[in-house]
N, CA and C atoms as an extended XYZ file, in Angstrom:
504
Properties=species:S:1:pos:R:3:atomname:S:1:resname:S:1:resid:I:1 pbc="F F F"
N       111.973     -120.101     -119.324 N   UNK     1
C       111.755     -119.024     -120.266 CA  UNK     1
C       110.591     -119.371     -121.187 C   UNK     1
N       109.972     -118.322     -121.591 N   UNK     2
C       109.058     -118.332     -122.432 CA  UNK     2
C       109.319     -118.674     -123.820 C   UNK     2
N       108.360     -118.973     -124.490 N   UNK     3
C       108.921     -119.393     -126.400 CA  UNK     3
C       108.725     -117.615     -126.875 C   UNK     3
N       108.428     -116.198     -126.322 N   UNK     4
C       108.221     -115.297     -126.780 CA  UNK     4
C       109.259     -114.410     -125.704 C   UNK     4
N       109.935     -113.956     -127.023 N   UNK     5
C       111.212     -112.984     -126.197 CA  UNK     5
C       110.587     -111.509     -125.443 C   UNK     5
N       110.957     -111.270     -124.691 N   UNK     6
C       110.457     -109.975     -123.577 CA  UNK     6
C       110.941     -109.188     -124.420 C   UNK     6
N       110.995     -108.096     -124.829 N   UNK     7
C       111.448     -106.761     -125.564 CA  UNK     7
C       111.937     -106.216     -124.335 C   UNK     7
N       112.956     -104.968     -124.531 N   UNK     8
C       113.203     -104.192     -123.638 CA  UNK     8
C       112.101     -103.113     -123.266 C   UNK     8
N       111.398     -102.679     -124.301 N   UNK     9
C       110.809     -101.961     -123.768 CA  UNK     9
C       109.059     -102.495     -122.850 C   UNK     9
N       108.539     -103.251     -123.420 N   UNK    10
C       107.930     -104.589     -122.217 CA  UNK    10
C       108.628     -104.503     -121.347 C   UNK    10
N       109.660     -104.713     -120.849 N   UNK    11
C       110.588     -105.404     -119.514 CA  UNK    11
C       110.881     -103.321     -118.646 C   UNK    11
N       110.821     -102.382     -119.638 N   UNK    12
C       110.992     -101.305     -118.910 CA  UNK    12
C       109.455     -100.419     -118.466 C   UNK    12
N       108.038     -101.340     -119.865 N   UNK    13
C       107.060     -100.692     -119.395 CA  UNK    13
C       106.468     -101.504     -117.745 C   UNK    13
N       106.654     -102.442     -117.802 N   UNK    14
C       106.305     -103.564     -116.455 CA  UNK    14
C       107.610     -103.225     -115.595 C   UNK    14
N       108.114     -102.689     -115.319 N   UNK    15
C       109.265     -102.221     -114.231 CA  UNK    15
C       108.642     -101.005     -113.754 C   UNK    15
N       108.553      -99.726     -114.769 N   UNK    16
C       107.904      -98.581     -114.389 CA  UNK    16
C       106.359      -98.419     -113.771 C   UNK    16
N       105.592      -99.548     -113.594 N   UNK    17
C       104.151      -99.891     -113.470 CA  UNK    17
C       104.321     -100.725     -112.231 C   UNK    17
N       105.159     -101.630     -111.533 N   UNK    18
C       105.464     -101.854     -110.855 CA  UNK    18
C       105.740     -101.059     -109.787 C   UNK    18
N       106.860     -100.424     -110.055 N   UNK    19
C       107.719      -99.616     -109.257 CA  UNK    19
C       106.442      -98.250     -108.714 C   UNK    19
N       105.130      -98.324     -109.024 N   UNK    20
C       104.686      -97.205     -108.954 CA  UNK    20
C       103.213      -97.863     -107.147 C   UNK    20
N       103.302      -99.425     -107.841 N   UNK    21
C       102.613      -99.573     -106.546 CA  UNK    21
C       103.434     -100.141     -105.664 C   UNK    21
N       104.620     -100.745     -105.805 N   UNK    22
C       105.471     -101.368     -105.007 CA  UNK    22
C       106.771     -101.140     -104.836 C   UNK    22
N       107.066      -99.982     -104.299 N   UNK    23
C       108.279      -99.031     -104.416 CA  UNK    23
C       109.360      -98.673     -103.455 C   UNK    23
N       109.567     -100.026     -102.951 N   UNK    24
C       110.844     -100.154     -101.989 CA  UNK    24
C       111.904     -101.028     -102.664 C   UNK    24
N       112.988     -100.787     -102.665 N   UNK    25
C       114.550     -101.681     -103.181 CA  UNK    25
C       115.323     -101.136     -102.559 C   UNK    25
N       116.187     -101.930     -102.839 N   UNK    26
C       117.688     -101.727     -102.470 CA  UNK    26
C       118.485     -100.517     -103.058 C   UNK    26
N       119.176      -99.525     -102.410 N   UNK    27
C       119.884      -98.118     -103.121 CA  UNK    27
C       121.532      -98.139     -102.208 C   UNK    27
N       122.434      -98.625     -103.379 N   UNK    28
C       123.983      -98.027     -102.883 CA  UNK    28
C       124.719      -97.783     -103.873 C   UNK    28
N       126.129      -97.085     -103.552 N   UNK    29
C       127.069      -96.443     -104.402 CA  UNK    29
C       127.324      -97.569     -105.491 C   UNK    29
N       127.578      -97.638     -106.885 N   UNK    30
C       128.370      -98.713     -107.417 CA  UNK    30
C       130.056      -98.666     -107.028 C   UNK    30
N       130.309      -98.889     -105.575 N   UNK    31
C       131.577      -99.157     -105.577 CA  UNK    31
C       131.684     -100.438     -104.562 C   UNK    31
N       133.128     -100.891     -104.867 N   UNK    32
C       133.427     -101.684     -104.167 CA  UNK    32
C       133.504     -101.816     -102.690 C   UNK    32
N       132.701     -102.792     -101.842 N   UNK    33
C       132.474     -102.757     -100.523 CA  UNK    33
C       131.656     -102.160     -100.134 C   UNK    33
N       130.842     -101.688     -101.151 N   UNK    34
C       129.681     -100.360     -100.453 CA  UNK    34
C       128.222     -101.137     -100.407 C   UNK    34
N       127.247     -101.068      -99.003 N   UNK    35
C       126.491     -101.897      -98.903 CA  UNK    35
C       125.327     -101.130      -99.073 C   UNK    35
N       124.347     -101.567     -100.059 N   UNK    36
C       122.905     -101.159     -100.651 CA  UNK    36
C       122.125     -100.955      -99.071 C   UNK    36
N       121.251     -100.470      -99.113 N   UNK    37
C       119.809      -99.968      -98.041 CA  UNK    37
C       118.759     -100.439      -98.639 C   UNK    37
N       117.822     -100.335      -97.865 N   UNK    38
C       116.475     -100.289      -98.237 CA  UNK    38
C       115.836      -98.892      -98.271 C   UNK    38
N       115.269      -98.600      -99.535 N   UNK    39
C       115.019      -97.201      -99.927 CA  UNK    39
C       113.771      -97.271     -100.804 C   UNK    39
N       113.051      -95.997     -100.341 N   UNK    40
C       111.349      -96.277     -101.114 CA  UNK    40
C       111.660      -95.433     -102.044 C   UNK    40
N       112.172      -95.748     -103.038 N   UNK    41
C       111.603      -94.820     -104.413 CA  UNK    41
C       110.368      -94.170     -105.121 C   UNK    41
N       110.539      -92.968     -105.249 N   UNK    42
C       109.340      -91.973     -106.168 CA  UNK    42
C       109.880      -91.211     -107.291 C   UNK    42
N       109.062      -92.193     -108.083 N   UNK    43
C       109.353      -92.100     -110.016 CA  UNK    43
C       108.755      -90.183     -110.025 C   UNK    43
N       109.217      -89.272     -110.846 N   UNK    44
C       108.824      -88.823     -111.239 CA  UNK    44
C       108.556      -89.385     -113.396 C   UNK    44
N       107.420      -89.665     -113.402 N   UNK    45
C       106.645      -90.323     -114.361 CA  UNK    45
C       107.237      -89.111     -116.500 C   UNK    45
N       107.561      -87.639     -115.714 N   UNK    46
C       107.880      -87.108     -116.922 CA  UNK    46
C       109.386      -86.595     -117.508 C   UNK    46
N       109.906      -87.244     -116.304 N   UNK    47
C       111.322      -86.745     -116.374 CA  UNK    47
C       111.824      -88.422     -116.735 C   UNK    47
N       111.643      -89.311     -115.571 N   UNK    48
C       112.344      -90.793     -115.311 CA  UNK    48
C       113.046      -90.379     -114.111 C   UNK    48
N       113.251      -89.397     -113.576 N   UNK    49
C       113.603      -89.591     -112.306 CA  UNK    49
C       113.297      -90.058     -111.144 C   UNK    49
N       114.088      -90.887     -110.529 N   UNK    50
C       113.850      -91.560     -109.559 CA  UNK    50
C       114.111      -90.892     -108.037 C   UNK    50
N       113.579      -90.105     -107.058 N   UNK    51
C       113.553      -89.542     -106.094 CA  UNK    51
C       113.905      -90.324     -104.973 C   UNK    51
N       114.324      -90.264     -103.718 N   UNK    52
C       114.931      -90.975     -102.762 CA  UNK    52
C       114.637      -89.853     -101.557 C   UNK    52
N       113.756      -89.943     -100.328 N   UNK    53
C       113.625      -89.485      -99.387 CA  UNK    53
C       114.912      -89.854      -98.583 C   UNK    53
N       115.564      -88.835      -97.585 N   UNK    54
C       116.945      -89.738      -97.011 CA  UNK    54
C       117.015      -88.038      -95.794 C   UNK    54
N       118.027      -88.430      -95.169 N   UNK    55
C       117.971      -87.707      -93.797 CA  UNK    55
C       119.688      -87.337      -94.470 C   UNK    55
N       120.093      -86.048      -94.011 N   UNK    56
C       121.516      -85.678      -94.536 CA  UNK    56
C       122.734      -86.243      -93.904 C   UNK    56
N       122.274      -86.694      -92.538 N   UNK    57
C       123.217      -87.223      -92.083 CA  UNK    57
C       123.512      -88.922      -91.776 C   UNK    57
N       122.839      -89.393      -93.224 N   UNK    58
C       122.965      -90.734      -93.468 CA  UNK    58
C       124.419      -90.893      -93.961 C   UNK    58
N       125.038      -92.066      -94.164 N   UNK    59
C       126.606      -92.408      -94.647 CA  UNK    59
C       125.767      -92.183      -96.186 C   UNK    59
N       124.948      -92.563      -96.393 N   UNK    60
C       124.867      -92.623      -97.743 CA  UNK    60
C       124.334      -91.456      -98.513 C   UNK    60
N       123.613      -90.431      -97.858 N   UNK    61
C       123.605      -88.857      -98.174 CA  UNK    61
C       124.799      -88.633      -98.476 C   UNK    61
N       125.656      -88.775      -96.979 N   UNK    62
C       127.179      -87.784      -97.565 CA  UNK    62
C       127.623      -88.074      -98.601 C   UNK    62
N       128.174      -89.862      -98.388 N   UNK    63
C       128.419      -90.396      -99.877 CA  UNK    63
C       128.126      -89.514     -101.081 C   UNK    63
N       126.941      -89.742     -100.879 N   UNK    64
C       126.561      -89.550     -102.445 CA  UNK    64
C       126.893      -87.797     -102.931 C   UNK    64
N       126.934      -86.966     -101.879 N   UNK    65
C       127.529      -85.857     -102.021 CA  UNK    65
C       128.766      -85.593     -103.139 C   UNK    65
N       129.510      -86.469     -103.164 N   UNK    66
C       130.585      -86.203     -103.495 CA  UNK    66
C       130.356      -86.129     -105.362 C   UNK    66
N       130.628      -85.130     -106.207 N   UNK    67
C       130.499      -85.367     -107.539 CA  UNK    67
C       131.298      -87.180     -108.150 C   UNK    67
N       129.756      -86.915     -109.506 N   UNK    68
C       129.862      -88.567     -110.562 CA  UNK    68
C       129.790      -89.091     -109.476 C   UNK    68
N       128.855      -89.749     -108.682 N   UNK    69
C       128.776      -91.078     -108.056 CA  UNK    69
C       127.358      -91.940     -108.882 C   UNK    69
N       127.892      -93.106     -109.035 N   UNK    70
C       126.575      -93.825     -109.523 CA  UNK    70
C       126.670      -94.961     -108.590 C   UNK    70
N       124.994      -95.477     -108.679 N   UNK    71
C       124.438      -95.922     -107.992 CA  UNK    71
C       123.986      -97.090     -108.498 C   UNK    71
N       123.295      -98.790     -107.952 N   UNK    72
C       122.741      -99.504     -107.973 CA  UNK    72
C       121.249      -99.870     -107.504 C   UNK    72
N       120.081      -99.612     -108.128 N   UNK    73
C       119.200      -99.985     -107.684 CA  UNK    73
C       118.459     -101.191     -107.559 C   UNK    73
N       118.549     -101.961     -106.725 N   UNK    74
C       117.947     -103.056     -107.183 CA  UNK    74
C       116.716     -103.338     -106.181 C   UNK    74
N       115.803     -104.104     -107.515 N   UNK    75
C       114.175     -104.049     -107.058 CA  UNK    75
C       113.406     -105.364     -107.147 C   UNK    75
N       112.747     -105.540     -106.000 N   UNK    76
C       111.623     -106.789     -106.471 CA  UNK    76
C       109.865     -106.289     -105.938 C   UNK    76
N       109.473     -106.727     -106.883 N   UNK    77
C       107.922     -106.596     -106.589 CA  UNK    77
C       107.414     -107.288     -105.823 C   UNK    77
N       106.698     -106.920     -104.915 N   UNK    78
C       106.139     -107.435     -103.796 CA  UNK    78
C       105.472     -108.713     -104.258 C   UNK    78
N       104.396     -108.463     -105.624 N   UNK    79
C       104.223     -110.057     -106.171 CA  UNK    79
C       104.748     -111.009     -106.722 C   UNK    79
N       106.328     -110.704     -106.880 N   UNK    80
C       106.816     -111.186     -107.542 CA  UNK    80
C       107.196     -111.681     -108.723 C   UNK    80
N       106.514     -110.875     -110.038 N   UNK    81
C       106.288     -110.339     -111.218 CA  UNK    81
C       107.565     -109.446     -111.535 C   UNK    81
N       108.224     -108.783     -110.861 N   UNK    82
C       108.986     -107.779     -111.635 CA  UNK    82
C       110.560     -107.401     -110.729 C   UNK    82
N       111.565     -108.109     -111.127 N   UNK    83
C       112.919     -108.295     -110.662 CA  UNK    83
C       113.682     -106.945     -111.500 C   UNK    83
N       114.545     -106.470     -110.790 N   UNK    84
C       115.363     -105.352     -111.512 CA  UNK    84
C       116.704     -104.865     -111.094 C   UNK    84
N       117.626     -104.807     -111.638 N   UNK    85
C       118.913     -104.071     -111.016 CA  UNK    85
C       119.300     -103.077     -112.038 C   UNK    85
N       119.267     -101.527     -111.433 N   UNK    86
C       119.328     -100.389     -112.821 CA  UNK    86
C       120.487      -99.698     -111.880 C   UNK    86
N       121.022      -99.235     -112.935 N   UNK    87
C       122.350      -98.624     -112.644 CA  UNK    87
C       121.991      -96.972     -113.260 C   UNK    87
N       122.882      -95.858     -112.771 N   UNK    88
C       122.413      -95.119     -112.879 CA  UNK    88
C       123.508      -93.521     -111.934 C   UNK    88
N       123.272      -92.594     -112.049 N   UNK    89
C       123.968      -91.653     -111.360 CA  UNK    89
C       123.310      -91.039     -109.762 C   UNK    89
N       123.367      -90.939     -109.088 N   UNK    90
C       122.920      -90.016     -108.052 CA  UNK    90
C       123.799      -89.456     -107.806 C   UNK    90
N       122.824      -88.364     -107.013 N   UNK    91
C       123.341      -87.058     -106.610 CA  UNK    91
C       122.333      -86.417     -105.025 C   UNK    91
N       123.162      -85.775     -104.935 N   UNK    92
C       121.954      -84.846     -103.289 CA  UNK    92
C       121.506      -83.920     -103.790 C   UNK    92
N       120.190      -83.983     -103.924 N   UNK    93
C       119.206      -82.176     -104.900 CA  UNK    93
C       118.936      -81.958     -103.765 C   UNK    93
N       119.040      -82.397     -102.149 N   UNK    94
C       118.459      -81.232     -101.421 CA  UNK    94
C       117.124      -80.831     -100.722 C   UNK    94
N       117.024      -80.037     -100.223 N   UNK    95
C       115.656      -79.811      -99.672 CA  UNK    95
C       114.632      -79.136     -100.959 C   UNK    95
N       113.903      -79.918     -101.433 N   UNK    96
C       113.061      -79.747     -102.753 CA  UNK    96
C       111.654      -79.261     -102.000 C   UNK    96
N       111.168      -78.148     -101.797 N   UNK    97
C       109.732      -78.303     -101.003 CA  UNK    97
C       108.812      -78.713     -102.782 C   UNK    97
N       108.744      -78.412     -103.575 N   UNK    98
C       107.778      -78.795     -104.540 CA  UNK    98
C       107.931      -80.253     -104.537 C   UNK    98
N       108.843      -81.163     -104.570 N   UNK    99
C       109.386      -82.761     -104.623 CA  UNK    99
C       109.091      -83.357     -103.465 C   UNK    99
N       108.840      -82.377     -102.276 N   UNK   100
C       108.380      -82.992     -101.054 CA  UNK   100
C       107.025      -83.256     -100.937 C   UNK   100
N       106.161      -82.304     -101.240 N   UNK   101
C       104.873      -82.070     -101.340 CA  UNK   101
C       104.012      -82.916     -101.998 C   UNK   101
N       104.724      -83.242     -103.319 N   UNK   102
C       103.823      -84.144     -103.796 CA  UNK   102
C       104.068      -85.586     -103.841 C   UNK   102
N       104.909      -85.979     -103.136 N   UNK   103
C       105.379      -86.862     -102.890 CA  UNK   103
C       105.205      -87.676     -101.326 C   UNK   103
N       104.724      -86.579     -100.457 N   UNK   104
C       104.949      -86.791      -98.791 CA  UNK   104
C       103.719      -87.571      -98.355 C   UNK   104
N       103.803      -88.359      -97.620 N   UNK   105
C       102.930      -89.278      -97.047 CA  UNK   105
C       102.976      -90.106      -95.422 C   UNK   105
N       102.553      -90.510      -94.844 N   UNK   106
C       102.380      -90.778      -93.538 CA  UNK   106
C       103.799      -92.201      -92.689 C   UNK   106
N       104.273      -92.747      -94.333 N   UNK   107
C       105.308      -93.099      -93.461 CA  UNK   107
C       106.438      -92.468      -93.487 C   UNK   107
N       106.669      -91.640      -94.590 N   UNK   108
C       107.787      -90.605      -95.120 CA  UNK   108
C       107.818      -90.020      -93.626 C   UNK   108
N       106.739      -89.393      -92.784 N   UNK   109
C       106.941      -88.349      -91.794 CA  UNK   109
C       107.231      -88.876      -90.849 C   UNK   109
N       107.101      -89.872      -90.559 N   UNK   110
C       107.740      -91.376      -89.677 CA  UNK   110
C       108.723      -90.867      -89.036 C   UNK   110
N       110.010      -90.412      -89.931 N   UNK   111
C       110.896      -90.629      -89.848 CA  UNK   111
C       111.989      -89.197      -90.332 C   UNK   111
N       110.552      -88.142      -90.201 N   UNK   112
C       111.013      -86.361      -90.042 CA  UNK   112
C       110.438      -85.993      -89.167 C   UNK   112
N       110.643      -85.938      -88.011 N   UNK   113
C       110.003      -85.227      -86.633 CA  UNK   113
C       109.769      -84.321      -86.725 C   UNK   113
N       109.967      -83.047      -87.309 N   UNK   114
C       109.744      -81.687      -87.640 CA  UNK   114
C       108.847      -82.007      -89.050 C   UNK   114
N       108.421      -82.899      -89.568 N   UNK   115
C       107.707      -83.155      -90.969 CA  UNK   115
C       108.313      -82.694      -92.053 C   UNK   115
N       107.490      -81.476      -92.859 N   UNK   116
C       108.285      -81.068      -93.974 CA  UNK   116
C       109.410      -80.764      -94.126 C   UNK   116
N       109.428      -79.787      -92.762 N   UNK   117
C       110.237      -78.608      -92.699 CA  UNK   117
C       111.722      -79.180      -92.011 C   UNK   117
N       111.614      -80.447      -91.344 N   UNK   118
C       112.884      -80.919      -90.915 CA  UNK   118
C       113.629      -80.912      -91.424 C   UNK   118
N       115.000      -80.246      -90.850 N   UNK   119
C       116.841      -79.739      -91.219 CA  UNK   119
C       117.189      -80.603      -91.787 C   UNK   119
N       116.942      -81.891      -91.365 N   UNK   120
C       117.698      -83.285      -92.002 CA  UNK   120
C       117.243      -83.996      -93.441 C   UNK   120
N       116.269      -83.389      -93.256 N   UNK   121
C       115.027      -83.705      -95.105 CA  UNK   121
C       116.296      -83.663      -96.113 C   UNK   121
N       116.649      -84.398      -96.755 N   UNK   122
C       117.037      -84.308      -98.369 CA  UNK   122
C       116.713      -85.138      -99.148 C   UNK   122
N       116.930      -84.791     -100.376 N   UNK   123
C       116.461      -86.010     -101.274 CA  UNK   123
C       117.709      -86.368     -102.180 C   UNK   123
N       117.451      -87.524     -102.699 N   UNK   124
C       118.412      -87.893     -103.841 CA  UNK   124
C       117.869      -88.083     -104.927 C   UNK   124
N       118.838      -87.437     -105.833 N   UNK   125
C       117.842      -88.075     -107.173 CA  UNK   125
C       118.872      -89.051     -107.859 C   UNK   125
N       118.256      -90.067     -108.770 N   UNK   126
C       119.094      -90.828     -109.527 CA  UNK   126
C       118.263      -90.734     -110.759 C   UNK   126
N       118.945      -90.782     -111.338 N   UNK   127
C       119.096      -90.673     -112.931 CA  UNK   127
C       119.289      -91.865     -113.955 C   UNK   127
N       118.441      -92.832     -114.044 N   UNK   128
C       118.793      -93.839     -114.366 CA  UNK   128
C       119.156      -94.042     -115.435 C   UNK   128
N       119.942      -95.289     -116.203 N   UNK   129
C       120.723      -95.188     -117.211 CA  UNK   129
C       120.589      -96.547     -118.263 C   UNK   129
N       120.711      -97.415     -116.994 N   UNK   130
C       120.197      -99.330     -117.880 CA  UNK   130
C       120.266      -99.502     -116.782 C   UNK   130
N       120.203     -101.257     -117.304 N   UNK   131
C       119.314     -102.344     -116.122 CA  UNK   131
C       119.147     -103.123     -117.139 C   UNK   131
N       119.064     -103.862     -115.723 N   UNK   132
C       118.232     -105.405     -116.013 CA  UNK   132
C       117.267     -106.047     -115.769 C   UNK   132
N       116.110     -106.618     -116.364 N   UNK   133
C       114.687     -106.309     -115.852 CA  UNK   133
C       114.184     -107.660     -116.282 C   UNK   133
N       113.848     -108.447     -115.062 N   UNK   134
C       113.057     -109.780     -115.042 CA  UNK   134
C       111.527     -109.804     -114.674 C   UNK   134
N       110.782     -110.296     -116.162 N   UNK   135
C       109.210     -110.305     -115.798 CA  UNK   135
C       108.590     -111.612     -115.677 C   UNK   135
N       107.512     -111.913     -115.105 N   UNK   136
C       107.139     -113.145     -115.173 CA  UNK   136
C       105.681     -112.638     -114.527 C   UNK   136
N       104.732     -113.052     -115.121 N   UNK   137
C       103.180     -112.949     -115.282 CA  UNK   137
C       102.595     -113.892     -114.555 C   UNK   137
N       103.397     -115.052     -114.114 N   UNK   138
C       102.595     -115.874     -113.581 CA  UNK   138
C       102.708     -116.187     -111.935 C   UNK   138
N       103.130     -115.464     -110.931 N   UNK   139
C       103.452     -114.948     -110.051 CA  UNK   139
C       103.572     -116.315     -109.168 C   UNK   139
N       103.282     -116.036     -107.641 N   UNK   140
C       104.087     -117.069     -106.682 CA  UNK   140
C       103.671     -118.765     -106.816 C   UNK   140
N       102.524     -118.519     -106.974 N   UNK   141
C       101.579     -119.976     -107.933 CA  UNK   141
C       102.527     -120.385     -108.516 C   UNK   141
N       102.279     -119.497     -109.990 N   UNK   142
C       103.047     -120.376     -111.187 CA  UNK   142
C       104.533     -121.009     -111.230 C   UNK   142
N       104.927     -119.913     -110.066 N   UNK   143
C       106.443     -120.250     -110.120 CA  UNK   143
C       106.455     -121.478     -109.383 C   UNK   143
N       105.894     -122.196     -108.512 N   UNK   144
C       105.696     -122.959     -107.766 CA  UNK   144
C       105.556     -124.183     -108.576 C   UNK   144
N       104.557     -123.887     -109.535 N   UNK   145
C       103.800     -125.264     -110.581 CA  UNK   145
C       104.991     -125.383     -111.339 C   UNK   145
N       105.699     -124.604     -111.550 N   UNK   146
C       106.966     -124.406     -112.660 CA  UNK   146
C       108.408     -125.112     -111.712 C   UNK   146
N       108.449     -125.117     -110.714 N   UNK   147
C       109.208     -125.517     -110.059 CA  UNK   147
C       108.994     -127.349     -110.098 C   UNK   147
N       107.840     -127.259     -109.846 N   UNK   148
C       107.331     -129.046     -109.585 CA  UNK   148
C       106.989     -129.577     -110.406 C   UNK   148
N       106.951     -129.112     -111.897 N   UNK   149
C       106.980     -129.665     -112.832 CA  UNK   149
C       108.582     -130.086     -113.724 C   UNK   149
N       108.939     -129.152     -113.282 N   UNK   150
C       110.437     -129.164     -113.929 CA  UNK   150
C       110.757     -130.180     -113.005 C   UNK   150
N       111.044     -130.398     -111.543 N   UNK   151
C       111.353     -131.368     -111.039 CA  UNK   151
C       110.730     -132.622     -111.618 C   UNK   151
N       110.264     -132.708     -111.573 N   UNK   152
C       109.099     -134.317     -112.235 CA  UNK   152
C       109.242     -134.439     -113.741 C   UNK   152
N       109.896     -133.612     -114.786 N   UNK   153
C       110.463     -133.689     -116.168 CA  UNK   153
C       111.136     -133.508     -116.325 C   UNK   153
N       112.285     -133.308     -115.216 N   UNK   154
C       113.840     -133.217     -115.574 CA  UNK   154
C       113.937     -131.968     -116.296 C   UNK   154
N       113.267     -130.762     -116.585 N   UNK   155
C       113.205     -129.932     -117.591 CA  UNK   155
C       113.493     -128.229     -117.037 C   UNK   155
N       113.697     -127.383     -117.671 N   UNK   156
C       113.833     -126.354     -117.089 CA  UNK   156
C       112.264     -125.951     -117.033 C   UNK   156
N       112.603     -125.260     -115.799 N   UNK   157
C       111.160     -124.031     -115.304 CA  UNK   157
C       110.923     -123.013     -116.196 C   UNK   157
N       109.496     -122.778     -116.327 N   UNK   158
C       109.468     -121.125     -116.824 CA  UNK   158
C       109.056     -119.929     -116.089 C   UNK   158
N       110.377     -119.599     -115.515 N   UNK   159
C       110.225     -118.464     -114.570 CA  UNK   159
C       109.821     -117.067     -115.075 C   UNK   159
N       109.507     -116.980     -116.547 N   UNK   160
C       109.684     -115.276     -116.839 CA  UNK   160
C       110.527     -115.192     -117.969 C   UNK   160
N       110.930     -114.009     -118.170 N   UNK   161
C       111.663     -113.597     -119.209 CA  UNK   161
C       112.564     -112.703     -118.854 C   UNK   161
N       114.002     -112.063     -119.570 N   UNK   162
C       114.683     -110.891     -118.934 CA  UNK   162
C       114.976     -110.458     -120.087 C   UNK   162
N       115.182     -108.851     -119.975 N   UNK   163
C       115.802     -107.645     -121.104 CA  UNK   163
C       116.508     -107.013     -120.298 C   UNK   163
N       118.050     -106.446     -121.196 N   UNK   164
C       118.380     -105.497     -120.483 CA  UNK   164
C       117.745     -104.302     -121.509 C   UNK   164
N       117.557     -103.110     -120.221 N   UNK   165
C       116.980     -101.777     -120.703 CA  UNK   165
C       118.484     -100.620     -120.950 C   UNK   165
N       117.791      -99.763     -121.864 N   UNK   166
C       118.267      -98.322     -121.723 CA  UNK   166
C       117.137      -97.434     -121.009 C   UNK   166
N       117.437      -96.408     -120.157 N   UNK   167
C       116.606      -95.679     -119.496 CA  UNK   167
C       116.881      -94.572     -119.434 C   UNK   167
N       117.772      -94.016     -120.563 N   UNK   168
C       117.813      -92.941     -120.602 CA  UNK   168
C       117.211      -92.366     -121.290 C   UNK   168
């Protein structure tokens, strides 16, 4: 840890800045036995909503069908700068053509054979609520030098810093 405490809102502006070039994590129900996916998230930037491309006849579409289900997101940055697990509500909004549109891109269609217009298109939205949000500036390097130094001084590493957020 650092000698300078992360603020929450630091730890939620470097999550949201993250999440915008490196936007795949983990997405499942918060219940017991229920196993997370890999899911590309798209922030809408004026709401905080978090969008979820998904096919309707996933276990985890239906799931989430069902009213009050919340969800676990958990995230790492591809550079390894920005760790996160946010909790939060989802729901199925459905075939959104305005949410599709500006959002749709070449691997999204991957995986809609009919593209836009495919039957199976839905989205999820989650609604996020808190979290927990680990930053560290000095990426796979530092963590490395921080590792082999702490070994060789008996001392703890400085991996970063953590806040928990509100995100509502």
């Amino acid at each position: 840890m650092t000698d300078r405490e992360l603020t929450p809102h630091e730890a939620e502006e470097a999550f949201w800045k993250s999440l915008k070039s490196s936007n795949t994590g983990m997405l499942g129900l918060d219940r017991p036995g229920y196993h997370s996916q890999p899911m590309t998230a798209f922030r809408e930037a004026e709401t905080g909503t978090i969008w979820f491309f998904t096919r309707d006849d996933t276990d985890l579409a239906r799931d989430a069908a069902a009213p009050g289900q919340t969800a676990m997101f958990s995230y790492g940055a591809k550079d390894q700068k920005v760790w996160a697990c946010i909790h939060g509500a989802l729901s199925v909004h459905g075939h959104d053509r305005e949410i599709i549109e500006r959002h749709w891109n070449p691997v999204l269609a991957a995986w809609y054979p009919k593209g836009k217009d495919d039957p199976h298109l839905t989205l999820l939205r989650f609604d996020a609520d808190d979290g927990r949000i680990w930053v560290s500036d000095g990426g796979l390097i530092k963590f490395a030098f921080e590792i082999a130094k702490a070994n060789l001084t008996k001392t703890l590493p400085d991996a970063g810093d953590v806040a928990d957020v509100n995100l509502r």
